[in-house]
ZAFI-488783 format. One line per field, with one value per residue (C-alpha): residue number from 1; residue in three letters; chain; z, x, y. Coordinates in nm, 2 decimals, padded with zeros to 4 digits, always signed. Layout:
REM ZAFI-488783
nr	[NUM,...]
rest	[ALA,...]
kette	[A,...]
c3	[Z,...]
c1	[X,...]
c2	[Y,...]
This chain:
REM ZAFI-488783
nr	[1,2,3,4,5,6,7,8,9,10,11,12,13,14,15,16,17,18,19,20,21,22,23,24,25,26,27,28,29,30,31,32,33,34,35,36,37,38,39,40,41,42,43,44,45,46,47,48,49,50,51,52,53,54,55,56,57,58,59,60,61,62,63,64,65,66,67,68,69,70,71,72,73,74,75,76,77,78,79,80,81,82,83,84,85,86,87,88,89,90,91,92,93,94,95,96,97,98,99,100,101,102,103,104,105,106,107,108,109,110,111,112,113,114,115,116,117,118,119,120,121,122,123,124,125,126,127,128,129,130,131,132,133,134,135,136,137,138,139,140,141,142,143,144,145,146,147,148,149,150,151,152,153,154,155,156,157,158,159,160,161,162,163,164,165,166,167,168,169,170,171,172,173,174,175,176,177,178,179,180,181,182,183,184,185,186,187,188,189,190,191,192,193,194,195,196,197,198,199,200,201,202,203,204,205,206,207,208,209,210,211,212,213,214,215,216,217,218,219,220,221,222,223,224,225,226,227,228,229,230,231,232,233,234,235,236,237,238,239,240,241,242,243,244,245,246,247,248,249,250,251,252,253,254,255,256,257,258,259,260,261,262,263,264,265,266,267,268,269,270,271,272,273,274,275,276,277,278,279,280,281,282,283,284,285,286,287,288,289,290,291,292,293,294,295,296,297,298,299,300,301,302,303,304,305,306,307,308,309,310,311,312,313,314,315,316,317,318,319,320,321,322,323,324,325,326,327,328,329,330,331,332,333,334,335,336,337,338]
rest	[UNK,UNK,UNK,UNK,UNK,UNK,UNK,UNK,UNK,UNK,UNK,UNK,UNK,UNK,UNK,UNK,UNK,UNK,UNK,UNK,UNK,UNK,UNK,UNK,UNK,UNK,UNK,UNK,UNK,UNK,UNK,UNK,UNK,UNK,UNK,UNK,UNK,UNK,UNK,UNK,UNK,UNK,UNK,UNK,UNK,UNK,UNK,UNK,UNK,UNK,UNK,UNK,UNK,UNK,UNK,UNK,UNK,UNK,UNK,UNK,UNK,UNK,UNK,UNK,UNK,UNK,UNK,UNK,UNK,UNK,UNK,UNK,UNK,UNK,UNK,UNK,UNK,UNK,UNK,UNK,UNK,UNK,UNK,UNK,UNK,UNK,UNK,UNK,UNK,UNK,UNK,UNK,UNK,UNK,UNK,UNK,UNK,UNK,UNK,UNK,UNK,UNK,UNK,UNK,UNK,UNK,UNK,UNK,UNK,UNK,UNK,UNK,UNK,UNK,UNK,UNK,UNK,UNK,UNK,UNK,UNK,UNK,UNK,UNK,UNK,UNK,UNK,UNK,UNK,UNK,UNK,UNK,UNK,UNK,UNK,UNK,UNK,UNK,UNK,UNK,UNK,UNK,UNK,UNK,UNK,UNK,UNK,UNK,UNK,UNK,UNK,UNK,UNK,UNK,UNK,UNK,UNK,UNK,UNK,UNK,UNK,UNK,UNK,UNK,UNK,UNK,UNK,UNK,UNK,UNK,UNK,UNK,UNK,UNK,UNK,UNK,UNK,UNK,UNK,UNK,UNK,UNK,UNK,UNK,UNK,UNK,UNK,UNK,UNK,UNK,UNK,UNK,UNK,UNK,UNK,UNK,UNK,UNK,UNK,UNK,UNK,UNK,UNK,UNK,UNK,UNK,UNK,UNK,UNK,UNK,UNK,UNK,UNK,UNK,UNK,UNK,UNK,UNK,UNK,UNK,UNK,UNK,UNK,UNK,UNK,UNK,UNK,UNK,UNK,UNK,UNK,UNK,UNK,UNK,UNK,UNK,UNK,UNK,UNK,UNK,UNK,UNK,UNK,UNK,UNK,UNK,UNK,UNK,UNK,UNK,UNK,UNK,UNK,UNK,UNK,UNK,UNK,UNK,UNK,UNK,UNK,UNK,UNK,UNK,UNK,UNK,UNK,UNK,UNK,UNK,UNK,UNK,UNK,UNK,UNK,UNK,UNK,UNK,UNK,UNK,UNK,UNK,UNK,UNK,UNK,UNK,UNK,UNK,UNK,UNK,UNK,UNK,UNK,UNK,UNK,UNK,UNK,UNK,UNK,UNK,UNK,UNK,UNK,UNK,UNK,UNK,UNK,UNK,UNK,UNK,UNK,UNK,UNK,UNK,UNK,UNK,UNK,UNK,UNK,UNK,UNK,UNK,UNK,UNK,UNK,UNK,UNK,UNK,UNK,UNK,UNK,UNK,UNK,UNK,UNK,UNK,UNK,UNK]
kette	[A,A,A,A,A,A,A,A,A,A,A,A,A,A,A,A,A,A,A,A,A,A,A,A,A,A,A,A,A,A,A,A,A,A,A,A,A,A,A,A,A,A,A,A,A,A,A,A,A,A,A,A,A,A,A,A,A,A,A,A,A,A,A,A,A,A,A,A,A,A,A,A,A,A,A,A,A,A,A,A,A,A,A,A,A,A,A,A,A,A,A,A,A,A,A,A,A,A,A,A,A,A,A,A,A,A,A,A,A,A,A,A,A,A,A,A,A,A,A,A,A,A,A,A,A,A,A,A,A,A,A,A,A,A,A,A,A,A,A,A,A,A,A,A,A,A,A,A,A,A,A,A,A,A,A,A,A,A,A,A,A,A,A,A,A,A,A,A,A,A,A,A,A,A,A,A,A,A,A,A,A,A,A,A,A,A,A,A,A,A,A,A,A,A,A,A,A,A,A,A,A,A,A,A,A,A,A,A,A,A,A,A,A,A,A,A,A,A,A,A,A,A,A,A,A,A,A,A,A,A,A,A,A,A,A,A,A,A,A,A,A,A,A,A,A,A,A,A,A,A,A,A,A,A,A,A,A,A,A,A,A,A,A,A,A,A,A,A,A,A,A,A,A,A,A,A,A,A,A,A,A,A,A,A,A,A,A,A,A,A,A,A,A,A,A,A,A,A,A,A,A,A,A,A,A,A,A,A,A,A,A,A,A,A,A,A,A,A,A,A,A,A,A,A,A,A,A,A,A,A,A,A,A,A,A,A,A,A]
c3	[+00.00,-00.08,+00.12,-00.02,+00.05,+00.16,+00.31,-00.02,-00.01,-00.29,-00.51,-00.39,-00.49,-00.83,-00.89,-00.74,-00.97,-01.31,-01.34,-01.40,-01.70,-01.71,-01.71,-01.61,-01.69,-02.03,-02.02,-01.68,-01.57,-01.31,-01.11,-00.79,-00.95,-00.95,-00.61,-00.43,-00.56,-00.44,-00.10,-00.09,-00.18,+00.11,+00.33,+00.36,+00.19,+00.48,+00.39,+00.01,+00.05,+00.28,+00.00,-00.29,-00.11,-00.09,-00.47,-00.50,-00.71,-00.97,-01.08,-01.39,-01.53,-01.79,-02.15,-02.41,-02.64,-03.00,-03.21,-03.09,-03.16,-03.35,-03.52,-03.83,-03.72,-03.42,-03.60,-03.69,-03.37,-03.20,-03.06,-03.04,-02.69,-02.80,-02.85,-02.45,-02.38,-02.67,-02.65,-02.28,-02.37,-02.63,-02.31,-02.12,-02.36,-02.42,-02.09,-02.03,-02.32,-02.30,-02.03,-01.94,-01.98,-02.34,-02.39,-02.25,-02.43,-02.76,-02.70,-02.55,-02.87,-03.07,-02.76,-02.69,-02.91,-02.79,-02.35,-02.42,-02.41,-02.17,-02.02,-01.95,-01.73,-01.92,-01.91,-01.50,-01.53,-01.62,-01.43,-01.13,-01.27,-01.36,-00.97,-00.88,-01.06,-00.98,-00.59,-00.69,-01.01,-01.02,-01.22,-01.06,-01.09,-01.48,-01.52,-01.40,-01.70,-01.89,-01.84,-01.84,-02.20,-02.33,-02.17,-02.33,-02.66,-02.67,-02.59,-02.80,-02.91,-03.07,-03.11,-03.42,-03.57,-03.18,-03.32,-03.14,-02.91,-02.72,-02.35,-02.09,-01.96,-01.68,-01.62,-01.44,-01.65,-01.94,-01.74,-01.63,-02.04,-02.12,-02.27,-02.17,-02.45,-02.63,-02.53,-02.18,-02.18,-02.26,-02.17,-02.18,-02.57,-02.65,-02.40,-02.61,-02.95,-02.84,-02.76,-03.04,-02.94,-02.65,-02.56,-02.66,-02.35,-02.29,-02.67,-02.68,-02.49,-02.65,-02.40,-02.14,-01.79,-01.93,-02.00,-01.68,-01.48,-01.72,-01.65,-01.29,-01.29,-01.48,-01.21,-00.92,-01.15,-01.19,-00.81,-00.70,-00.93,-00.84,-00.51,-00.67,-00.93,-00.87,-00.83,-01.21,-01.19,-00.90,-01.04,-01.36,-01.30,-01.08,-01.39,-01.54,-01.21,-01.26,-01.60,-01.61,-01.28,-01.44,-01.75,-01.50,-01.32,-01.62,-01.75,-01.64,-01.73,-02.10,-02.32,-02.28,-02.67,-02.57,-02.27,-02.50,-02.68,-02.31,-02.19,-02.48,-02.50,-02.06,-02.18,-02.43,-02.24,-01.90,-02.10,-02.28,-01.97,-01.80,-02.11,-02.10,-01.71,-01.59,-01.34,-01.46,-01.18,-00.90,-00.58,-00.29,-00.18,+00.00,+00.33,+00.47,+00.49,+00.84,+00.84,+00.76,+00.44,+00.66,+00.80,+00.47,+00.30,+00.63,+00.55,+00.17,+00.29,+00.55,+00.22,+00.01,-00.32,-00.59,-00.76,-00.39,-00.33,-00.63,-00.62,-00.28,-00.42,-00.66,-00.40,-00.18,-00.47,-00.50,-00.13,-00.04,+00.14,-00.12,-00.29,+00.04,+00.07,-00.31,-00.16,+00.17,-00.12,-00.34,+00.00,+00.02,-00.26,-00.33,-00.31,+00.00,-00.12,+00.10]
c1	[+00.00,+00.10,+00.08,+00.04,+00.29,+00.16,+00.45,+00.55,+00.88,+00.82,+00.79,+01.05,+01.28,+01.18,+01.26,+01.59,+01.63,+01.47,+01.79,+01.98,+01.99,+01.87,+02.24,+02.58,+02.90,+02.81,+02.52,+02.42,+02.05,+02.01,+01.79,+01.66,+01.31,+01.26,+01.39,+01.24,+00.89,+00.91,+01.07,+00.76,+00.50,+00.62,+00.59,+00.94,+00.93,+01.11,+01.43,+01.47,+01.71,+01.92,+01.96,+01.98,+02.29,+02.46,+02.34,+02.48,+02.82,+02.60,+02.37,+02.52,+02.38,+02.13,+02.25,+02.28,+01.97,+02.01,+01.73,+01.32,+01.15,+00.83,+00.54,+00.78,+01.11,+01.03,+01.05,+01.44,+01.48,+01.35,+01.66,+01.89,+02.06,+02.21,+01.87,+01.72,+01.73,+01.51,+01.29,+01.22,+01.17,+00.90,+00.77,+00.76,+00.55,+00.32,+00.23,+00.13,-00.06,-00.29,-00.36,-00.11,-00.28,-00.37,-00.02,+00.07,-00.24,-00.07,+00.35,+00.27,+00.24,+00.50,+00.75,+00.62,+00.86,+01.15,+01.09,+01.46,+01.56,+01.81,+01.86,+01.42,+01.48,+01.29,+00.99,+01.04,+01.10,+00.76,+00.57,+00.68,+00.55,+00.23,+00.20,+00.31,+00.09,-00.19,-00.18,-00.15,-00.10,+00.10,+00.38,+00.68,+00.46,+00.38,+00.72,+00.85,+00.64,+00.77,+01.15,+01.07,+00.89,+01.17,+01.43,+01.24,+01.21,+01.57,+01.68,+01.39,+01.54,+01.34,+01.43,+01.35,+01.44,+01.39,+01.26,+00.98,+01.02,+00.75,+00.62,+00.46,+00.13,+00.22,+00.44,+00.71,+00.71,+00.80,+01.03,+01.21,+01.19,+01.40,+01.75,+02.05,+02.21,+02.51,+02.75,+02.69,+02.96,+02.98,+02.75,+02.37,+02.37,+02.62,+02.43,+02.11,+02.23,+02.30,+01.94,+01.81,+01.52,+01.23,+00.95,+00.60,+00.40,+00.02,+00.02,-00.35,-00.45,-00.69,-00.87,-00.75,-00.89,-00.71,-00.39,-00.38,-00.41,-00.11,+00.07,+00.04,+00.14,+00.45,+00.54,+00.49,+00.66,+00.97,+01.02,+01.00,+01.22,+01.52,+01.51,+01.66,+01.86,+01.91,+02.28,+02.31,+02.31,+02.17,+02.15,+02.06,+01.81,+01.62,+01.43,+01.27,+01.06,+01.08,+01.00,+00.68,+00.55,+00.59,+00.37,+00.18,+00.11,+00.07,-00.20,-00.48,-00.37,-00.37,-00.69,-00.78,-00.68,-00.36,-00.32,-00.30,+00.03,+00.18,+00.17,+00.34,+00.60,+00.64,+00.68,+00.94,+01.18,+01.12,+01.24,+01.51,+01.66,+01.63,+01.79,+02.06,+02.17,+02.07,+02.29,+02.44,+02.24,+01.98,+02.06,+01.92,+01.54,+01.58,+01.42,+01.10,+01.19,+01.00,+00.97,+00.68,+00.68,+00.74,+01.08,+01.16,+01.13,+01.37,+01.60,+01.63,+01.63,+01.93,+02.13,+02.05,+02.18,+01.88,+01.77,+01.77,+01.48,+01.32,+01.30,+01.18,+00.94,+00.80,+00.80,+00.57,+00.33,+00.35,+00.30,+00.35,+00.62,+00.83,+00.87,+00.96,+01.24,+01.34,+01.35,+01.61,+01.78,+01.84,+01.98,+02.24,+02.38,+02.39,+02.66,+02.52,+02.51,+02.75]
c2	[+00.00,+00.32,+00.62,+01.01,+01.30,+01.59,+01.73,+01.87,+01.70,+01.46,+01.80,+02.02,+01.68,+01.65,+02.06,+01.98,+01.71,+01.91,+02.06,+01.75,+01.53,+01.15,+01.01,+01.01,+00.95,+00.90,+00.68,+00.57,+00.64,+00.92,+00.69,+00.97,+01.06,+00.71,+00.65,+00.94,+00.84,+00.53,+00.65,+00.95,+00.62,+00.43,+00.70,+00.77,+01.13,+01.27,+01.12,+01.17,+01.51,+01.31,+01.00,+01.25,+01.38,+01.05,+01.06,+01.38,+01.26,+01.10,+01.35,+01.58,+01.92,+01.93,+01.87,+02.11,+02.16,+02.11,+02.20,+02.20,+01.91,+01.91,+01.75,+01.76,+01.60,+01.42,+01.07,+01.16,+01.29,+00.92,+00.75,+01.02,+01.05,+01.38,+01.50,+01.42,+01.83,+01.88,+01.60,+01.70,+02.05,+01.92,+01.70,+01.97,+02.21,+01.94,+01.87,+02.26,+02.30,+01.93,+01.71,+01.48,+01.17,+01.29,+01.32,+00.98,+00.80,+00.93,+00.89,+00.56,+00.33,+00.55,+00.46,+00.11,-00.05,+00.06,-00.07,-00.17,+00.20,+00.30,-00.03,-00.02,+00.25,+00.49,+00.38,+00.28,+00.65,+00.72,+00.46,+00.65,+00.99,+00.84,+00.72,+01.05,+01.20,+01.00,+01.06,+01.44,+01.68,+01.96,+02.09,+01.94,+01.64,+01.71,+01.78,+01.52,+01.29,+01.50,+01.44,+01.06,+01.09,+01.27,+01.02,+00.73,+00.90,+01.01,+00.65,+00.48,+00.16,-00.16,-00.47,-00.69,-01.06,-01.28,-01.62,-01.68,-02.04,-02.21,-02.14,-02.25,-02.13,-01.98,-01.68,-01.82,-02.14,-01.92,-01.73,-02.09,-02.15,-01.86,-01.95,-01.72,-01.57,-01.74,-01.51,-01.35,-01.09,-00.74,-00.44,-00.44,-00.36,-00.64,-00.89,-00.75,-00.80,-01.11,-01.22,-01.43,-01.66,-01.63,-01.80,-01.66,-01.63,-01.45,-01.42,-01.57,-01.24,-00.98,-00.83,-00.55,-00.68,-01.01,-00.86,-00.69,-00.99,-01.14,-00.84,-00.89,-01.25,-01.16,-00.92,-01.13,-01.41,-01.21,-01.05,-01.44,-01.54,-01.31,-01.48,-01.76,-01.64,-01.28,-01.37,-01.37,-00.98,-00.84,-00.54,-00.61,-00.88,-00.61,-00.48,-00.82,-00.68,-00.32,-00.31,-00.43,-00.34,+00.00,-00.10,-00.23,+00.12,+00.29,+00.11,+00.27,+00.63,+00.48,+00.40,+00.02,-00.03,-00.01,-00.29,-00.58,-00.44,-00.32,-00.68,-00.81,-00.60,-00.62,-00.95,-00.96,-00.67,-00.90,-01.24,-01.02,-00.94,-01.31,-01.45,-01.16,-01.20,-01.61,-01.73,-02.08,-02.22,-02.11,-02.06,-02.29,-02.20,-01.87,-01.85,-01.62,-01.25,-01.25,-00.89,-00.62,-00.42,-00.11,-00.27,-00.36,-00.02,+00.08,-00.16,-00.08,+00.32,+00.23,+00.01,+00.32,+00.15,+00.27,-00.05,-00.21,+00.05,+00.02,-00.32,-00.33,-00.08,-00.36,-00.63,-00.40,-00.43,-00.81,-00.81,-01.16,-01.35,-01.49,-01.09,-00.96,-01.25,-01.21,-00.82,-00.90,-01.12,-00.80,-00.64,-00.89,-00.89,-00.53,-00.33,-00.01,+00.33,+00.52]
């Protein structure tokens, strides 16, 4: 469950952060809007100027605009990283002019295709802004889609040419059916590349209520199975999670036409990343977490390392025992935030 901010904390962050770009070094995400939502959600908006302090090193200026994105050029703009200060700024003016969700309904099927952008945190990007948003609008709120939108556009990147193999019928059959890439080495664009087959799985769906109760059991499929073989990547392995639990939020800010195609593509970037991280083997059944999802939001807050909260985030929304374990499991393997 989550819990509204009305201490204002939440927004001041994001304003903070709107002056930063959505990576650093290069081409790692700037994770904090997505970790001071979920910090604000959990009731925890109190401490998100002390963790974007310890953050601090990782967040970069803005980037330099190029040239204003428009109904004209945006398809040659798609995809361009170099672009992500004009794309925002296109964001941004859209989101004043229309309603957000208006917006959203029509970006969402133009972006859709490329979930793999940016490593999938783009679009976890904006399934926090939609919950945001959702509990409250405002501008920092507004804004804050906006930034995510023009992240995901900037980094829009499909994926074609994955022979289709078969699955099982449940989500975590398929999951268990995923081969690991041929050659696991490399960043997460080589380890992509390298993904040629995947099962099909929920591709008898057509109807929304339908696809959102797939969509569900792929998230709670995917926090479970991190328990056992989060070692692959504990990082990494986070997002066959994340990714979808943020379709999964977005959903019913979008028109139910478009449902169907989220869960399929949720789908394919979740198996993508399975098949890009496995472990050789799985580890031994992990035990009980024993703990309340309040202690376990403290103990993500006290590791501090961003996909340890984010995740935990997701396992909050699972809610059952074996997400809150897969959650402590992400907590010992993580690397703290210091």
């Amino acid at each position: 469950m989550t819990t509204s901010d009305t201490s204002g904390r939440l927004d001041e962050a994001f304003e903070r952060l709107h002056t930063t770009g959505p990576e650093f070094r290069g081409w790692l995400s700037n994770h904090a809007p997505m970790v001071v939502e979920s910090l604000a959600a959990h009731g925890r908006a109190g401490a998100v100027h002390r963790w974007l302090d310890l953050y601090d090193d990782r967040l970069e200026e803005f980037p330099a605009r190029t040239e204003r994105v428009t109904d004209a050029n945006w398809a040659r703009a798609l995809g361009d990283p170099r672009r992500a200060a004009d794309w925002v700024d296109h964001f941004t003016r859209a989101v004043a002019e229309r309603p957000w969700r208006a917006v959203l309904a029509e970006w969402w099927p133009r972006l859709l295709p490329g979930l793999y952008a940016g490593a999938t945190h783009p679009v976890i990007r904006v399934g926090h802004a939609v919950r945001a948003l959702r509990d409250r609008e405002n501008e920092p709120r507004r804004t804050e889609l906006a930034h995510a939108l023009g992240y995901w556009a900037a980094r829009h990147l499909p994926v074609a040419g994955i022979e289709p193999l078969p699955g099982a019928p449940s989500a975590a059959g398929s999951l268990d059916a995923v081969p690991p890439v041929e050659s696991a080495q490399g960043g997460y664009l080589a380890r992509l590349a390298a993904v040629r087959r995947l099962p099909v799985w929920a591709d008898d769906v057509t109807g929304p209520e339908a696809a959102r109760e797939r969509l569900t059991e792929l998230v709670r499929a995917a926090t479970h199975r991190y328990a056992t073989h989060g070692h692959g990547d504990p990082t990494m392995l986070v997002h066959a999670a994340t990714a979808p639990n943020a379709v999964l939020r977005t959903l019913d800010a979008l028109p139910r036409e478009l449902w169907v195609p989220s869960l399929h593509a949720a789908w394919t970037a979740s198996a993508a990343v399975t098949a890009m991280y496995a472990p050789d083997e799985p580890a031994e059944r992990v035990p009980p977490a024993r703990l309340t999802a309040g202690e376990l939001v403290e103990e993500a807050l006290a590791h501090g390392d961003e996909h340890v909260i984010k995740f935990a985030d997701t396992a909050l929304d699972v809610g059952d025992e074996v997400a809150l374990a897969a959650a402590r499991r992400a907590v010992e393997l993580s690397e703290p935030l210091v």
